[in-house]
C-alpha positions as CSV (number, residue, x, y, z in Angstrom):
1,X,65.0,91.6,79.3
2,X,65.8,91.7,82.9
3,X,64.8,87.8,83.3
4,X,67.6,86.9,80.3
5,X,70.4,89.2,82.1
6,X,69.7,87.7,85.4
7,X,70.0,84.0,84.4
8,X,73.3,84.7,81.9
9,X,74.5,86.5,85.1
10,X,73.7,83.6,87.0
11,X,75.9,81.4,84.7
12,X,78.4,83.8,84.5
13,X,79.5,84.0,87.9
14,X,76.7,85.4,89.7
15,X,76.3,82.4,91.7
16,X,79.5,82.2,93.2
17,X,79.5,86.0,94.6
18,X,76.3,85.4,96.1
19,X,77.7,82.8,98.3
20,X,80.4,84.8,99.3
21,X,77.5,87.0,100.8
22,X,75.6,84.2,101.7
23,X,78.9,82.8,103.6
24,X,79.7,86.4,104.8
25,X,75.9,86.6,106.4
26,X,76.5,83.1,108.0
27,X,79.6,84.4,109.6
28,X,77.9,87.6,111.2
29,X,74.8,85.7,112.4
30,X,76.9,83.4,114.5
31,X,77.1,86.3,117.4
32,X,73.9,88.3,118.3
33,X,75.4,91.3,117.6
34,X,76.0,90.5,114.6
35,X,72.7,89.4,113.4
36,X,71.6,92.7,111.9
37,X,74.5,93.0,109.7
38,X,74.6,88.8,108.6
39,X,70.5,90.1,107.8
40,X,72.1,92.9,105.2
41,X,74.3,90.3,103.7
42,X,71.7,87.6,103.0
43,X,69.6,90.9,101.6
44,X,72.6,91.9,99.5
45,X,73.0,87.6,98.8
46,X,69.9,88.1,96.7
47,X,70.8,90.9,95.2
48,X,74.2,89.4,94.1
49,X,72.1,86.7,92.5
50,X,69.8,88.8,90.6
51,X,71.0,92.2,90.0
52,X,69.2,93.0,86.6
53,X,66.2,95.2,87.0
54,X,66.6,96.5,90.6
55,X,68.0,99.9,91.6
56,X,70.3,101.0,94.9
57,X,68.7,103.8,96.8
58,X,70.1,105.4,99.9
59,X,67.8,106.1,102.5
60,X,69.5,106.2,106.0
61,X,72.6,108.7,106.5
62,X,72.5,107.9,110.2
63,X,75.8,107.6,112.2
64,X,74.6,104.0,113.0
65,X,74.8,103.4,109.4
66,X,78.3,104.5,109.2
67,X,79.7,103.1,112.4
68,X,78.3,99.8,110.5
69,X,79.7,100.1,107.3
70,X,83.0,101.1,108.6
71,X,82.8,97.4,110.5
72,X,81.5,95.9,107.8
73,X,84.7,97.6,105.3
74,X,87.3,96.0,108.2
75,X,85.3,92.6,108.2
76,X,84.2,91.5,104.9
77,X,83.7,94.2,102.7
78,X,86.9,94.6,101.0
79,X,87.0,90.8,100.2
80,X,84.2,91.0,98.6
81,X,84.6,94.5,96.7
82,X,88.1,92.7,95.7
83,X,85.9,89.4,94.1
84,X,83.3,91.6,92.3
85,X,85.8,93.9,90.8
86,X,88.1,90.2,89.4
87,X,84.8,89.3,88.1
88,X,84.0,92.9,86.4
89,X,87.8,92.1,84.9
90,X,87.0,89.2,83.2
91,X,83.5,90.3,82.0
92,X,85.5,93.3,80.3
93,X,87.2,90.9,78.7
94,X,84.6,90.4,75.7
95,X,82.0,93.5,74.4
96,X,79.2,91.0,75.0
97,X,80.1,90.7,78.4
98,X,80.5,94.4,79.1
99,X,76.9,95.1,80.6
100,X,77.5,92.4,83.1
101,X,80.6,93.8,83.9
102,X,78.7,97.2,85.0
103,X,76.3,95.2,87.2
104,X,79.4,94.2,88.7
105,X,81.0,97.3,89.4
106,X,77.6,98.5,91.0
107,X,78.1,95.7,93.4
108,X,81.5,96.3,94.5
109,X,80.6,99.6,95.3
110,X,77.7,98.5,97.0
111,X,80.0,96.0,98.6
112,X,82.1,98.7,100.2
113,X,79.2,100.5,102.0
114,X,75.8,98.2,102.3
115,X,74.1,99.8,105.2
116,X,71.3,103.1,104.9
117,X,70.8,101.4,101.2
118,X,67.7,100.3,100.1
119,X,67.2,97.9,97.1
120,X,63.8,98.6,95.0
């Protein structure tokens, strides 16, 4: 079942939000600073992409973990919180589209704070 959900997800928008990671990650990599953060975005890019059949766990509460998602939040994050939570909108829109639309939420929340998560 997770196979079906991921390629109607795909179809239904999927695609485009995963670029926006994928774009995001570019972005970061650029400076070497920024490399382990454009790494969590081309992580999260798959995710985006795929996002039936895997679970969010947290695993790091480390202060480098929030100093990063609070960078992250200022520079990126909200854009694409804003973009997943238009495309849980429109998925609302229909009862069919309704489970997609909670993938969607989970992924603007994740959007907001990516780092000490890990993706099973």
């Amino acid at each position: 079942m997770s196979c079906l959900g991921n390629i109607i997800w795909i179809i239904l928008g999927g695609f485009f939000n995963a670029i926006g990671w994928f774009m995001f990650g570019c972005l970061w990599c650029i400076t070497i600073v920024g490399i382990p953060i454009g790494l969590q975005c081309f992580k999260m890019a798959r995710l985006q992409f795929a996002p039936f059949g895997k679970d969010i766990v947290t695993n790091d509460d480390s202060s480098i973990s929030l100093f990063l998602n609070i960078l992250w939040l200022i520079f990126g994050g909200l854009e694409l919180c804003i973009a997943n939570l238009i495309s849980a909108f429109l998925l609302c829109i229909t009862i069919i589209g309704i489970p997609f639309a909670m993938q969607s939420l989970k992924l603007a929340k994740l959007s907001l704070m990516p780092f000490g998560k890990e993706i099973l």
